[in-house]
N, C-alpha and C positions, 0 to 999 in steps of 0.2 A: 340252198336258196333256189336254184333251179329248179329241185324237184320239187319243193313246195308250190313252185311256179305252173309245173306242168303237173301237180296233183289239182291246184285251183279250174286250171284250164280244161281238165276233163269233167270238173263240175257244171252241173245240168243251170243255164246261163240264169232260169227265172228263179234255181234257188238262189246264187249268186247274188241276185240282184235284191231277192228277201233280207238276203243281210245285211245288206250294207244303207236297204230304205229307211226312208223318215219315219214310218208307218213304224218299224220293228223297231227302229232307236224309243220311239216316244213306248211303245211297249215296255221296252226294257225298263223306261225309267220309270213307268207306270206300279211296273211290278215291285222293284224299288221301293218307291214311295209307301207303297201296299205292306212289304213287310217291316219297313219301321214301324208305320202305325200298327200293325199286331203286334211289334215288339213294345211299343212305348204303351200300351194299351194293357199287355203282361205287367211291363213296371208300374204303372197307374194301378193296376188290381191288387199287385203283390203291397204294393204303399199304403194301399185302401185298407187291404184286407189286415195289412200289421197292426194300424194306427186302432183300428175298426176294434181288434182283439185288445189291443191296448184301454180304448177307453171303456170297452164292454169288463176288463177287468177292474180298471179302475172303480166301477160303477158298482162290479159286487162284490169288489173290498170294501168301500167307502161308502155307496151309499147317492143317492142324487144331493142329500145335502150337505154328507160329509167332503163330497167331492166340491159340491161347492163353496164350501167354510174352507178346503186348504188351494182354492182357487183366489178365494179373496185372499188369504195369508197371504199368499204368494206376491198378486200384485200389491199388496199394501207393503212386503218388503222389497220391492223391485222400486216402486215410486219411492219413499221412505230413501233407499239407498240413494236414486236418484237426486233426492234432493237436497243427502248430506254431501253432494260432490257439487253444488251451486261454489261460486268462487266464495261470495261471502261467508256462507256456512262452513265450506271446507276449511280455511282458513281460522277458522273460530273455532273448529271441533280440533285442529292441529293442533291450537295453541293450547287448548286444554287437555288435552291427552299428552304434549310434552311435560305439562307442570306435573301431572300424577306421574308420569315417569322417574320424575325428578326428585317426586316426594317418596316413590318409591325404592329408587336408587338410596338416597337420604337412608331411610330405614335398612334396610338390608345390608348395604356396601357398606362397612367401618372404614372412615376416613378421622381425619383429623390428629391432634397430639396424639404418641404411644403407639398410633397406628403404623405397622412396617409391611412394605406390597412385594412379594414376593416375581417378579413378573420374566425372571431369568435366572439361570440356572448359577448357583456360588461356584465362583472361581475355585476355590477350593471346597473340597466337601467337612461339610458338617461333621462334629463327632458325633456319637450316640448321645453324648450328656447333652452337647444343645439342642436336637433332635428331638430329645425326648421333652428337655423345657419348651420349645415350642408349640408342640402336640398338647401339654399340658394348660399353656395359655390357650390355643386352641380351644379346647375341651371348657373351658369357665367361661368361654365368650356368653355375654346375656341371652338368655334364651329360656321360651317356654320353660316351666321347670317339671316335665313328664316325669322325671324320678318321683316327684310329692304327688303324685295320682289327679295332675289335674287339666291332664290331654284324654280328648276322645281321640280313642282310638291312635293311627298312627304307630304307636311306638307298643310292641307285643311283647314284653318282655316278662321272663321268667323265674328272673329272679337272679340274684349277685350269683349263688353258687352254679345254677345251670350257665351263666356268662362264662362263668372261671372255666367249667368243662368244654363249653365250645372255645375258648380262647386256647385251648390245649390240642384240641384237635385242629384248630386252622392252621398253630407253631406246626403239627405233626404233617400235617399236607397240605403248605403253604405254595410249592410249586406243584403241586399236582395239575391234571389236565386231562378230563376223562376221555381225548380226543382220542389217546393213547393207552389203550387200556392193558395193552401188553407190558409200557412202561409202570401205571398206575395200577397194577388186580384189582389195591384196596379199595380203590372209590368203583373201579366198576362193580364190586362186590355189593359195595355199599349204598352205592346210586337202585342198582336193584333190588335190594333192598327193604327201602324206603318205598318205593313205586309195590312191591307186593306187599305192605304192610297197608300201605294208606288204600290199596286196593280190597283187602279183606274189611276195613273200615267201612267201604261203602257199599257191602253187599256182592261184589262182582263176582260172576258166573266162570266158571272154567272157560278158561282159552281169553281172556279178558288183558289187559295190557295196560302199559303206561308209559308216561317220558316225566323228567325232571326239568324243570323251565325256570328261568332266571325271576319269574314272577308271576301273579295272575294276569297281566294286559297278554305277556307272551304264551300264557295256557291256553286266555281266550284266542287268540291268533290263531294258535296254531290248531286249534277243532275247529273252527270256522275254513284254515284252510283246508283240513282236512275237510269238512264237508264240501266244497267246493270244488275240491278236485275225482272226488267220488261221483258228483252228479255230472260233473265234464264227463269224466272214462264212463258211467255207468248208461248215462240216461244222455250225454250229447249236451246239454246245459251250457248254454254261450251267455245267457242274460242273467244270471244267478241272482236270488233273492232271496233275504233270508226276514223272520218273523221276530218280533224284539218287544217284549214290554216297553215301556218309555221309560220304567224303573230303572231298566240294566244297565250295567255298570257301560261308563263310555267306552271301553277297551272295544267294546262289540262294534260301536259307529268307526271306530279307527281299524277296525278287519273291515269295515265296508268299504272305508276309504282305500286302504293298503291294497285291498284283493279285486276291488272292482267290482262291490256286490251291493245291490239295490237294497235299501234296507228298510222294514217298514215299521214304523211303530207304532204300538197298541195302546191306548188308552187304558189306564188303571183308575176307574173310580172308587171317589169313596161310595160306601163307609169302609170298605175293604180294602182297597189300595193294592187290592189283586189284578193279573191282568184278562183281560175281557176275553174267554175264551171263545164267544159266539163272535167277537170281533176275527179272531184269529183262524176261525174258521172260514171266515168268508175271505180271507187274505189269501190262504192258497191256490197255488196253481202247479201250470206243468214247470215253470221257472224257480218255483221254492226247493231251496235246499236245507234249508235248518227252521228249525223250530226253537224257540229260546226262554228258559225260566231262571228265576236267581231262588237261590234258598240261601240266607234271605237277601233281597236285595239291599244296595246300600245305603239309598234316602232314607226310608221308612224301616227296614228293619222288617217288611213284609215276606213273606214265603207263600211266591203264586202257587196256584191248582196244578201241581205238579204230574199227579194224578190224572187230570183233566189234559193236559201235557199230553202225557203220555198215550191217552186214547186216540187224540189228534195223530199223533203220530204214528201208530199202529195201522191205525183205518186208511190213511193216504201213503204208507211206506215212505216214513221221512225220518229223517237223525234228528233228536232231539238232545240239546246239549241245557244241562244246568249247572250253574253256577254257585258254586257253594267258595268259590274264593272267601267271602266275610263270614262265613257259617263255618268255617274250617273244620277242626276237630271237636267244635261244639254240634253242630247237628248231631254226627253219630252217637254223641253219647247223653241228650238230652233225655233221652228212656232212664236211662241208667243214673241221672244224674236225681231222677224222680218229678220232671216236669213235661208237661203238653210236648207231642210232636206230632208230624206226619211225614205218609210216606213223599221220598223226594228220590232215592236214589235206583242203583241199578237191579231192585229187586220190582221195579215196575217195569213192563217187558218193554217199555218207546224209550225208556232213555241208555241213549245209544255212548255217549258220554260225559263226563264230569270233570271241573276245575276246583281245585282245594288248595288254597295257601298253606303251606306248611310253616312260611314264616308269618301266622297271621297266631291262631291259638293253637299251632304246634311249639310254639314259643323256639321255632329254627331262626339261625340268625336271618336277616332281611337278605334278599337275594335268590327264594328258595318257595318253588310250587310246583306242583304235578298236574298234567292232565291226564285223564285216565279214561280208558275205551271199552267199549264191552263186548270185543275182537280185535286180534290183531292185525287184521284186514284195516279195518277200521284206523290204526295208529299209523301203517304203511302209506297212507295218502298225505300225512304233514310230511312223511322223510325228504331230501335231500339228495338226489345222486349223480353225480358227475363220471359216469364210465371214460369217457374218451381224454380228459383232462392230461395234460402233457407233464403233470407232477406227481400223476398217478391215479388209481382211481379214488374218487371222495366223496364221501357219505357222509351226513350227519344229519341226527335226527330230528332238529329246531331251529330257529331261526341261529344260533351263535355256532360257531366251529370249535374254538377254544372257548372251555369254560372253569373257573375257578373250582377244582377239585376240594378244597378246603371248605367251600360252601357245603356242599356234597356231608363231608364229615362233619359238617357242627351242626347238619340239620340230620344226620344217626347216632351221632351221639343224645341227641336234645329227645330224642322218641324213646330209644332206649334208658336214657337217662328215669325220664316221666314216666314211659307205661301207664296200660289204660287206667289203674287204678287212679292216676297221678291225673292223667288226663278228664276221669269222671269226677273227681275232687274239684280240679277250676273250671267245669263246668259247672259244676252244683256254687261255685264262689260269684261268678260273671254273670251267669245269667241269674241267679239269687238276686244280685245287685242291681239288675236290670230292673226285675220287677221292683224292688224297692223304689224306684224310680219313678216306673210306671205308677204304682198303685199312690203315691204320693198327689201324682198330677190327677188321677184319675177322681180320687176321691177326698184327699185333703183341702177345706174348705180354702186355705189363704190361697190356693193353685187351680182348682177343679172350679171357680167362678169364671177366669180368665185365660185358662189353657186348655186347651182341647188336642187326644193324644191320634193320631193317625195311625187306624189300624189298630189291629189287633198283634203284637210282635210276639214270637217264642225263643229268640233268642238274645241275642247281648245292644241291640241298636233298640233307641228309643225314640222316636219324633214325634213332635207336638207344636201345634200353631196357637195362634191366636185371634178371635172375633171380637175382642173389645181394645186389644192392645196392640200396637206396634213392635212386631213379632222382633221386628229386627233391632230395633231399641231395646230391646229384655238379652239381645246375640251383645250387642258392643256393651252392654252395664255390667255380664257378665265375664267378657272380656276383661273388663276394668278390674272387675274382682280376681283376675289373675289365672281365671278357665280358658281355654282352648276347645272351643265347640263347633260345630259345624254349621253353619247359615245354609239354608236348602232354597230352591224356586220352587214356583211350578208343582204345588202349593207354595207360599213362601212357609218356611217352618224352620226349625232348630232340629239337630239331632244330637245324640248322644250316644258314643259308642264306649260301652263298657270293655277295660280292658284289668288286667290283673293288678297293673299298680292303683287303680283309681278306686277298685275293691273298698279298700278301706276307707275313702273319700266320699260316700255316694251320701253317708246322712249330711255332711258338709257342703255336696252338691245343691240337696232338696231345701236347705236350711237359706244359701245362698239364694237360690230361685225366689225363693219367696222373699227374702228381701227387694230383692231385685224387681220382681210384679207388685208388691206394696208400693215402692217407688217408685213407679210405673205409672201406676193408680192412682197416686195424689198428685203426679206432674197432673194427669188430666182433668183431677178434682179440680185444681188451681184453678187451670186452663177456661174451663167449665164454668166456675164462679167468677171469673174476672171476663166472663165473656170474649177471650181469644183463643186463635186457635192456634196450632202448632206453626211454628217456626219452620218448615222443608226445608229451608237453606243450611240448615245446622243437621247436620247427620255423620254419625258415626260410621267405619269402615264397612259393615258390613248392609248396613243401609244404602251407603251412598253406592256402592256396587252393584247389588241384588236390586233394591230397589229401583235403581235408575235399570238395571239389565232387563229386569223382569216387564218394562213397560215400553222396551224398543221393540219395533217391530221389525229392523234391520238388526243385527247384531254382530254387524261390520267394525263399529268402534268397539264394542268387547274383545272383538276377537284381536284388534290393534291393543287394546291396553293386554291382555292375556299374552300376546307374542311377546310386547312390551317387557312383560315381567321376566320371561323364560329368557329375554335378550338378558336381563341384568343379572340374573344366578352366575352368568361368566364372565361377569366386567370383576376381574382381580384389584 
């Protein structure tokens, strides 16, 4: 302290007195003040300049009037929302979203006489003989009857005797777990496979790869993450974006949601119901990480400009993922099968990689799809690794850790079983049957007046709307007739997806249809000649959904009756 004292005191008195003046305090705070405002002047610019680049891109994605068509969307469902949360309205949309809950509970939950609720575990266990009676009543509970070919889609089955042989391989590696593959060889043997088989299927170039996935959402996932994390380590990518027809399967918007990726999507017009590649061009940026095609997609049964894909993706150095999950083992063998194809896989040099259900028309049991890469670089961005982990180090290569080995074997058995011969035969049966369908609606007078088909399809999905008739009144009259079909939006339309058991069912399909648009036709003759018009209040299930969905412009109460439903598959 001292000699602080006597350093002060050799100082020369007028600088002394500089420091401690009014003059130099109000400097300091001068300068002060000076470098926040260069600082907040920096964040104002860097703010300007983000937002700036933001709506400059928004503008040549979209367009000044695109931008403003999903400006009005927007607030029309912010007010829309707003005004279903008024207390009266809220209260009144409650009350009616618990009665469909209730009416839906009703349908699905068995209740009543005969009905026994399993909800705890029996004091004593079961023998095998009542175990097995029970499974058995299980199994005849009322339901669609997709064995008689009359579910689209859905249910991929191969037939009693390919069953009997995966039923033999899941007995054989029922605890298997290919986590373990020093305990399991056989499934790791077998898992690989399966992944180099269904890789030769799609063209893939040497040094190319794959993984086995519980299903197509988790294929999609995991190329999606894997593109994501390529563009983080590769390029720095913190806002990630990826490009999506509006066709694509939803797995894609739920990678958007799960992984934090901006997602954009592309309008598909007709008459093609492809997706707009001049649109998708002006979507990219330094933020795009994927580019996205289905072959075919699932509404329409459409197979965008994969080709055009692929150039997109070339000229900007971008991963190009397609989606062949619904096209499975039918794309590849549609040459062979002796109808229309084009190119979609990895012998176009943008597409980087590919998703194929094997339990779709690989006829593997359910539970069973591959993604495949076209490097292994490429497959190394979805892994999994925990070096420092205190149970050891853990890797794995998909979203699960333990996975059912026994899936593994009923979906190399079900290939080997088939062989390509096997497999170009139910192509040549499926999509055969498709077109019978198609060329029915297209040119069949009782049908080709009142239906109109979407697109042009080349493989096993059909869809078709209507301009004179109420599309989704022709969805619940076929219903009635005991069909299983799909009600579409956005166009609203019908689809049909051809599957092996329904083969034999497709002239009883087209025979039904037209019943069904005859009847259709003279409700409105009636309607017409008696001078009234429809009844709105009277609509069948797939009307009163679609319809009422397709004309919210919030779709807040959807997503409440949808939660709705997914809450009741687990009320025991």
């Amino acid at each position: 302290m001292a000699r602080q004292s006597s350093l002060a005191a050799r100082l020369p008195a007028s600088f002394r007195d500089s420091l401690t003046s009014p003059r130099a305090s109000a400097q300091r705070k001068e300068l002060l003040y000076s470098n926040i405002n260069i600082l907040r002047n920096i964040i104002f610019a860097l703010f300007l300049l983000r937002w700036s680049r933001k709506l400059l891109l928004q503008l040549r994605g979209h367009g000044i009037l695109g931008s403003l068509a999903l400006a009005h969307r927007a607030v029309r469902r912010t007010l829309y929302g707003a005004f279903l949360q008024l207390p009266g309205v809220r209260t009144r949309v409650a009350a009616q979203v618990s009665a469909s809950m209730a009416e839906l509970e009703r349908k699905l939950v068995p209740s009543g006489p005969g009905v026994t609720r399993y909800t705890a575990l029996p004091a004593e266990g079961w023998t095998p003989e009542q175990v097995r009676a029970e499974l058995g009543r299980l199994a005849e509970m009322k339901h669609t009857r997709w064995e008689d070919g009359f579910v689209s889609g859905a249910v991929y089955h191969g037939g009693e005797e390919l069953a009997g042989l995966q039923a033999e391989a899941f007995g054989r590696f029922a605890v298997s777990n290919p986590i373990h593959p020093d305990v399991f060889p056989g499934v790791r043997k077998m898992e690989a496979e399966v992944v180099s088989m269904v890789l030769g299927m799609f063209g893939a170039p040497e040094g190319s790869a794959g993984v086995s996935t519980s299903g197509g959402t988790e294929s999609i996932l995991m190329a999606c993450l894997s593109a994501r994390n390529k563009a983080y380590q590769e390029r720095g990518v913190r806002e990630p974006e990826m490009i999506m027809p509006e066709t694509a399967h939803a797995a894609f918007l739920k990678a958007g949601q799960y992984f934090k990726i901006k997602v954009h999507l592309v309008a598909c017009p007709g008459p093609s119901y492809r997706v707009s590649i001049p649109a998708v061009s002006r979507l990219i940026n330094s933020n795009t990480i994927l580019l996205i095609g289905s072959a075919p997609n699932f509404p329409h049964g459409i197979i965008d400009d994969i080709p055009a894909l692929s150039r997109l993706a070339v000229r900007h150095r971008l991963p190009l993922h397609v989606d062949c999950c619904l096209g499975s083992f039918l794309m590849p063998h549609l040459a062979q099968a002796g109808f229309e194809t084009t190119d979609f896989d990895f012998r176009l040099p943008g597409v980087t990689s590919i998703s194929c259900d094997t339990h779709k028309y690989g006829f593997a049991p359910k539970g069973n799809s591959v993604v495949l890469y076209r490097t292994t670089a490429l497959r190394r961005y979805q892994y999994f690794v925990a070096p420092d982990w205190t149970g050891g180090v853990y890797a794995s290569p998909s979203m699960a850790g333990s996975r059912p080995g026994a899936l593994i074997a009923g979906c190399w058995a079900s290939m080997m079983s088939v062989g390509t011969n096997g497999y170009v035969e139910a192509c040549h049966a499926i999509v055969g049957a498709a077109k019978t369908v198609e060329t029915a609606i297209r040119e069949d007078p009782a049908l080709a007046v009142d239906l109109r088909m979407l697109g042009k399809p080349l493989v096993s999905v059909v869809a078709f709307t209507s301009d004179t008739l109420e599309i989704y009144d022709i969805a619940d009259a076929m219903s009635a007739k005991g069909w299983h079909l799909n009600a579409l939006q956005s166009p609203a339309a019908i689809h049909v997806a051809v599957t092996k058991p329904m083969v034999g069912k497709v002239e009883t399909l087209v025979q039904d249809l037209k019943d069904v648009v005859e009847a259709q036709r003279e409700k409105e003759r009636v309607l017409a000649a008696e001078g009234k018009t429809k009844d709105k209040s009277k609509k069948g299930d797939a009307a009163a959904l679609y319809g009422v969905a397709g004309s919210l412009p919030n779709k807040s109460v959807v997503v409440e009756l949808a939660s709705g439903f997914l809450d009741t598959l687990y009320k025991a």
